[in-house]
C-alpha positions in Angstrom: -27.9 36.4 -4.8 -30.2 34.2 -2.7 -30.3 30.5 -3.5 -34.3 29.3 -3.1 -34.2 25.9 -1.9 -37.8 25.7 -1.3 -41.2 27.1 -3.2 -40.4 29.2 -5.8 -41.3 32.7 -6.0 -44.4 33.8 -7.9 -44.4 36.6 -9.7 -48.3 38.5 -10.0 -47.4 41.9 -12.1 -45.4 41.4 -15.4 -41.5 41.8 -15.4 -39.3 43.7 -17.8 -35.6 42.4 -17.7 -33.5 45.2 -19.1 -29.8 46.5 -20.3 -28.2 43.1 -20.6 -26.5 41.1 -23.3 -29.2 38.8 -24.5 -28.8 36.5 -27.2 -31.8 35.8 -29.8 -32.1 33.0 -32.4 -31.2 36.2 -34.5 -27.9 37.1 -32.6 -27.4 39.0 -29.4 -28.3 42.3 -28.6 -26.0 44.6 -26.8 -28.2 46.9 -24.6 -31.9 43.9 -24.5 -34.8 43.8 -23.0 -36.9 40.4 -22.3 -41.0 41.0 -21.1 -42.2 38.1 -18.6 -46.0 38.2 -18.1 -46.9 35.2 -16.4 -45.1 31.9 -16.9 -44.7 33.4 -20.7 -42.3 36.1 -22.5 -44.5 38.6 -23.6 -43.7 41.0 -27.1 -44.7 43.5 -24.4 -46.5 44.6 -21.1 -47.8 47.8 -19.5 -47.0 48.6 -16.2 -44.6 46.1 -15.6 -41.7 46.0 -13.0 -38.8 47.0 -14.6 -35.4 45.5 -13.8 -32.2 46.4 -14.5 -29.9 44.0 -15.4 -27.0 46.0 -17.2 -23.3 44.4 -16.9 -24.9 40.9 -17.4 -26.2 38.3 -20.0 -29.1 36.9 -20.5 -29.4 33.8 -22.4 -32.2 31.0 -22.3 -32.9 28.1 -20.0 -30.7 25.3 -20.5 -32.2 21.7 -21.9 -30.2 19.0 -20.8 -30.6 15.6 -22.8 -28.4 13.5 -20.7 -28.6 13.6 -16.9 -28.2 10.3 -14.1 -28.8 12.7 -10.8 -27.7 14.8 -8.6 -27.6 16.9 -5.3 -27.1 13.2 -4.0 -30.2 11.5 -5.4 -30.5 9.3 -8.6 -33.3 9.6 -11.1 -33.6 5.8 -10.1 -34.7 6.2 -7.1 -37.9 7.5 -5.1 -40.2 10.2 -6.2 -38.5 12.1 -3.6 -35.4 11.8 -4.7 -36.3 12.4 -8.5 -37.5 15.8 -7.4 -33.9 16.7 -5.8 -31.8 15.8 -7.8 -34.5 18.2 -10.7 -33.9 21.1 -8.0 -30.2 20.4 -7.6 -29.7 21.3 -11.6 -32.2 23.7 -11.9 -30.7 25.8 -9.1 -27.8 25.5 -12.2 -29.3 26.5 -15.1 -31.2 23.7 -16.3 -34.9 24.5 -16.4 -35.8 21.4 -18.8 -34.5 18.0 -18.5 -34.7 14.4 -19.4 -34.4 12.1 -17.1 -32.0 9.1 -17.6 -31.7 6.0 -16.2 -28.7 3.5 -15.5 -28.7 -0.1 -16.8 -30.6 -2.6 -14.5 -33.3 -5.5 -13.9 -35.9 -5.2 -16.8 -38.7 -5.0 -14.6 -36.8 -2.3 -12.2 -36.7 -0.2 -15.5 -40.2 -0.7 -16.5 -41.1 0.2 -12.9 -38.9 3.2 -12.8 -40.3 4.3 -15.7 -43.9 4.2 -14.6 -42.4 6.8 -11.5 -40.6 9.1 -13.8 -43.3 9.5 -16.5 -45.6 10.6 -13.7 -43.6 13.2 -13.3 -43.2 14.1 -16.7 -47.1 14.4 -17.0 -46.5 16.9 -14.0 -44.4 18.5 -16.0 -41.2 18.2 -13.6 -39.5 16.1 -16.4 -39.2 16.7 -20.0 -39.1 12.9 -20.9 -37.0 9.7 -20.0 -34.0 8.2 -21.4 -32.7 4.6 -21.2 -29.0 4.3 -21.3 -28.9 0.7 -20.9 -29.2 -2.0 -21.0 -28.9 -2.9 -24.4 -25.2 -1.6 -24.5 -22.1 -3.5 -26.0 -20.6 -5.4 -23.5 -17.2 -4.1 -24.6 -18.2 -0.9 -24.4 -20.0 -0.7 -21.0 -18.2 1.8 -19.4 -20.0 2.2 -15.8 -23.2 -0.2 -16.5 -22.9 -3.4 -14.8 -21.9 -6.1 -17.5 -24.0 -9.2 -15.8 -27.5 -7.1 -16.7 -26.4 -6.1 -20.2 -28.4 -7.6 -23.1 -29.1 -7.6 -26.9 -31.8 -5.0 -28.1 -34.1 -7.2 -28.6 -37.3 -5.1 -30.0 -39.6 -6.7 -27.7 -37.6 -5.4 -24.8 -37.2 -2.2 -25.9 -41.0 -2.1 -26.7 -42.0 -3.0 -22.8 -39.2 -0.2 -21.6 -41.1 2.6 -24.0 -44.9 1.2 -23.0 -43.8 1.2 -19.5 -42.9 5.1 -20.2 -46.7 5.5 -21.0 -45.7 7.9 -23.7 -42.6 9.6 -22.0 -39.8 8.0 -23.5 -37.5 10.4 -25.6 -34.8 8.6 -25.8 -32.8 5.2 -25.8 -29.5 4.5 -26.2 -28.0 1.3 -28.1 -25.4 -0.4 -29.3 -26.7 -1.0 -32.7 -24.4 -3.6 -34.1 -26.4 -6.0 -31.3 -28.6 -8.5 -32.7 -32.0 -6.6 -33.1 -30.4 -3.8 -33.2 -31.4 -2.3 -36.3 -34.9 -3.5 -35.8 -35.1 -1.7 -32.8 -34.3 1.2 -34.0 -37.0 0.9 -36.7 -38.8 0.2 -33.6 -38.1 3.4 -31.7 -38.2 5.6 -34.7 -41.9 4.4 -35.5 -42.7 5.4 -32.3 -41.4 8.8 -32.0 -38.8 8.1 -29.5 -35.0 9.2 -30.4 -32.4 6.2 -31.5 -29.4 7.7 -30.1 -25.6 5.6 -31.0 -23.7 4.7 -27.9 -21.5 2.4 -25.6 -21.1 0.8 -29.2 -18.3 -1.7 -30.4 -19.7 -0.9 -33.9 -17.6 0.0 -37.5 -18.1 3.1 -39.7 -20.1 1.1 -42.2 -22.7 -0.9 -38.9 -23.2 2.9 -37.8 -24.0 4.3 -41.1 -26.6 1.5 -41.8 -27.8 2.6 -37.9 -28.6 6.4 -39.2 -30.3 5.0 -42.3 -32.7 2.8 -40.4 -33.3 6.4 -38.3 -30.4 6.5 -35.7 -30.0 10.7 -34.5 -28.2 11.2 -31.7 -24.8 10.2 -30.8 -24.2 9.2 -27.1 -22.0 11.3 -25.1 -19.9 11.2 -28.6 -15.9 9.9 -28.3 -17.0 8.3 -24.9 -17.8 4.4 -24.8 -17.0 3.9 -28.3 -14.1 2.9 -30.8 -11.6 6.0 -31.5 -11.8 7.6 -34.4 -8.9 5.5 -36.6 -7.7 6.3 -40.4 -8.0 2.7 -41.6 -10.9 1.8 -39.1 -12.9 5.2 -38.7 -15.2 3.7 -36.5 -18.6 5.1 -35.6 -17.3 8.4 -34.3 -17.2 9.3 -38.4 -20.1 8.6 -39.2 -21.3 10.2 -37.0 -20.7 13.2 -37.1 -20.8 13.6 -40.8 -24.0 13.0 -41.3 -26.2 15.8 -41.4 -29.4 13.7 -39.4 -27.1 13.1 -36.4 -26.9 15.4 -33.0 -24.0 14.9 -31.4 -24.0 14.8 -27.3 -20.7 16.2 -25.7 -19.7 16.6 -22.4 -17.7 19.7 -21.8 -16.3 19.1 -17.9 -12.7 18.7 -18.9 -12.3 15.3 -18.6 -14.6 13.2 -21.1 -13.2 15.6 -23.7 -9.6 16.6 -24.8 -10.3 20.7 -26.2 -8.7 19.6 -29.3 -11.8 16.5 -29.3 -14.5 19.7 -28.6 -13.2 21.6 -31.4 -13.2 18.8 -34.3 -16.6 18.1 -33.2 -18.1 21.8 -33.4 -16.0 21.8 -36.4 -17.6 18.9 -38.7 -20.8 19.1 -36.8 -21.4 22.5 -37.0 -22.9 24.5 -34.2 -26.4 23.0 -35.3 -25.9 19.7 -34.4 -24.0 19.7 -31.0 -25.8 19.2 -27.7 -23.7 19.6 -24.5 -25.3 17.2 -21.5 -23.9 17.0 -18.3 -24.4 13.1 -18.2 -24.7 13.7 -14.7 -24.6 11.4 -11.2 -25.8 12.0 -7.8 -22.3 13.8 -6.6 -23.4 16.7 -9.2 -24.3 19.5 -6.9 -22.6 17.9 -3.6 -18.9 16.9 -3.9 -16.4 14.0 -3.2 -17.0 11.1 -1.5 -18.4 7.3 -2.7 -21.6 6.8 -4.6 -23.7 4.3 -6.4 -24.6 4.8 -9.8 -27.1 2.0 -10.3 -25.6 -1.2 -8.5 -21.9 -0.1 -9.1 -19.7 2.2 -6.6 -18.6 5.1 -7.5 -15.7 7.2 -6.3 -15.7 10.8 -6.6 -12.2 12.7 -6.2 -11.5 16.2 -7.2 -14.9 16.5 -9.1 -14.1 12.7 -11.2 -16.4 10.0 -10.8 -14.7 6.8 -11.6 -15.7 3.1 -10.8 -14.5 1.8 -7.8 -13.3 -1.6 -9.2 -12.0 -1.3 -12.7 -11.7 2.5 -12.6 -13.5 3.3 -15.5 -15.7 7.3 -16.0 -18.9 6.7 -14.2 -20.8 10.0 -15.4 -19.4 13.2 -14.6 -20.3 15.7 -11.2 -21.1 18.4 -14.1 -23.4 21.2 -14.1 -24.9 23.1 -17.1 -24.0 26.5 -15.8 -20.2 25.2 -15.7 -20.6 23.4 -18.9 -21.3 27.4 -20.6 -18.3 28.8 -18.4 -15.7 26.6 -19.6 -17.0 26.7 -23.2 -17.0 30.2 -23.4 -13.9 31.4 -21.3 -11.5 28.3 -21.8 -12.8 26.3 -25.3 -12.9 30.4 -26.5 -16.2 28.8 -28.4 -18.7 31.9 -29.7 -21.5 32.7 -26.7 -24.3 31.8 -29.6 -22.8 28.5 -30.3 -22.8 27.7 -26.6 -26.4 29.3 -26.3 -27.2 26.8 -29.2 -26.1 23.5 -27.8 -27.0 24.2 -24.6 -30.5 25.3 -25.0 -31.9 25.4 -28.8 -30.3 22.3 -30.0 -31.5 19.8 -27.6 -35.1 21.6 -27.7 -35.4 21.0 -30.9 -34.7 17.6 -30.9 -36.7 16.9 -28.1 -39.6 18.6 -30.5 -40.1 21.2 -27.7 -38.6 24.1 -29.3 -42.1 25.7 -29.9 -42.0 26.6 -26.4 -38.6 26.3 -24.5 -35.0 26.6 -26.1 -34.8 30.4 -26.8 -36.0 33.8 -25.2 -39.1 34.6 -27.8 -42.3 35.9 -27.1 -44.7 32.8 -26.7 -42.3 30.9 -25.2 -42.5 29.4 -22.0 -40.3 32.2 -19.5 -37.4 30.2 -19.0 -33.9 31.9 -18.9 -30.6 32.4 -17.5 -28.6 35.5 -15.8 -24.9 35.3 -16.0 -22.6 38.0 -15.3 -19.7 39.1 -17.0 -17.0 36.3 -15.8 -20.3 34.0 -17.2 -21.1 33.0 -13.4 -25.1 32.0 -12.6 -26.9 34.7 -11.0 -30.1 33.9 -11.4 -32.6 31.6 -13.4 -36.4 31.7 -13.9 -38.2 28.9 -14.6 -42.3 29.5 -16.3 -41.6 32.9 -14.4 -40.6 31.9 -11.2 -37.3 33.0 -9.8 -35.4 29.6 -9.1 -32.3 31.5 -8.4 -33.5 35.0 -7.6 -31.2 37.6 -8.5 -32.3 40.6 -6.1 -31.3 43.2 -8.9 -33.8 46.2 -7.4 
């Protein structure tokens, strides 16, 4: 396998992927076959170069919802380093992505945003989320507390205008003052509400969801635990049917037994993994900066460097499906699902990326048996390029 760190590789004559394990909306078929003509998979093409991919699987691109950075650069920072930190997860799997910011200055945000939907318009990004700042202070896990304030929905309109159209998502701590308003706000305006780094009760998050809350932040992380006189929000949550939960499946933002209850109540329909990502994703140990704050990475754990809280994880999608499939034991469709179709759908994408169907943008996966990356193709481009004559 040859790692392409530079342009990709076009492909001119259509290419038919054959032999391997490739899972469908409809299940996975043992012995598959997957026609690319163009940047699109094709129901079929003459004459195409076949390739045979027997002893693998072949599953679609991965959508991540939830990602800070990587290969060493920070989605808030330049252009340049926006388009690193894309390569350093696609080279992983991930062949759609939203780009999410770190709390900071308002006018820093509104300015960042401006950059990244640019590249969204390009079609390098699939949208941008705002984690921050309108976070609980209690709550704040790695956002810097002194830049922390209330949803306010006048803020929250200038972040989403400053997006030009781009925002998908922002995250809030609903219990805020104009919290609940914002989230009218945001639901008005197409973007996604999403629950997190929330100091809020079981009954604040319910009356969240009903005013059009759907996604819960990186869910069990920056939150209340889930109590039996005090349930919190992580109930709510995920028993409501309109809520996608986000989980982070690296081994240390989640305890198994915390993976299982959630595929459990949420049901494989309504789980998203994210990586939730920093710049060490991609790179390694050593000290960072996740938005003003320093960040120590050691044996793969980003932590803050005073206070010593989780400051996003070094995660990768393509790890992310390993662990779920050979360690959590989780079903390969249910990983497919959270990993790809879930997260399209809510994005509102899914009519072109989030599952290998004809129509669909040619975005996909190779993993072999031990569910290591091979290779990935992204609108028919070899990212990752195989070399499977």
């Amino acid at each position: 396998m040859r790692l392409r760190h530079g342009a990709q590789r076009p492909t001119t004559r259509p290419q038919v992927l054959t032999g391997a394990r490739v899972v469908l909306p409809t299940g996975t078929v043992a012995d598959g076959r997957v026609t690319i003509d163009g940047t699109k998979i094709a129901a079929e093409a003459p004459h195409g170069d076949v390739i045979d991919v027997r002893g693998h699987w072949l599953v679609p691109g991965f959508v991540d919802l939830h990602n800070h950075g990587g290969g060493g650069a920070s989605f808030s920072g330049p252009a340049e380093d926006v388009l690193k930190a894309i390569h350093t997860h696609r080279l992983h799997g991930t062949t759609t992505l939203v780009a999410s910011t770190v709390t900071d200055d308002m006018d820093f945000l509104a300015r960042q945003a401006g950059l990244l939907s640019e590249l969204a318009e390009q079609g390098d990004l699939a949208g941008i989320h705002f984690e921050g700042p309108f976070i609980s202070p209690c709550r704040k896990g790695a956002h810097s507390e002194a830049l922390l304030r209330d949803p306010d929905p006048a803020e929250v309109r200038k972040l989403i205008d400053a997006a030009r159209g781009r925002a998908s998502m922002v995250t809030l701590a609903t219990e805020l003052p104009g919290g609940l308003d914002s989230v009218r706000l945001l639901a008005e305006h197409g973007v996604i509400a999403a629950v997190g780094h929330t100091d809020a009760t079981y009954e604040q998050t319910v009356q969240a969801i009903d005013a059009g809350a759907t996604v819960a932040t990186h869910l069990f992380n920056a939150m209340p635990p889930l109590g039996h006189r005090a349930p919190g929000p992580i109930a709510a949550l995920l028993e409501d049917e309109r809520v996608t939960v986000e989980l982070i499946n690296d081994g240390t933002h989640l305890h198994p037994a915390a993976l299982e209850l959630a595929f459990r109540h949420a049901g494989p329909g309504r789980v998203a993994f994210i990586t939730d990502a920093m710049d060490a994703a991609g790179i390694g140990d050593g000290r960072y900066l996740l938005g003003p704050l320093e960040v120590e990475v050691s044996e793969g754990v980003a932590r803050l460097v005073e206070g010593g809280s989780i400051a996003g994880s070094t995660l990768t999608q393509d790890r992310a499906f390993q662990r779920a499939v050979t360690i959590d034991r989780l079903p390969v469709e249910n990983v497919v699902a959270a990993l790809s179709a879930n997260p399209a759908r809510l994005l509102g994408i899914d009519d072109t990326v989030g599952s290998l169907e004809p129509g669909k943008d040619a975005d996909l996966v190779l993993l072999d048996e031990n569910f290591e990356l091979k290779g990935v193709m992204r609108k028919g481009n070899w990212v990752v390029d195989p070399q499977l004559a």
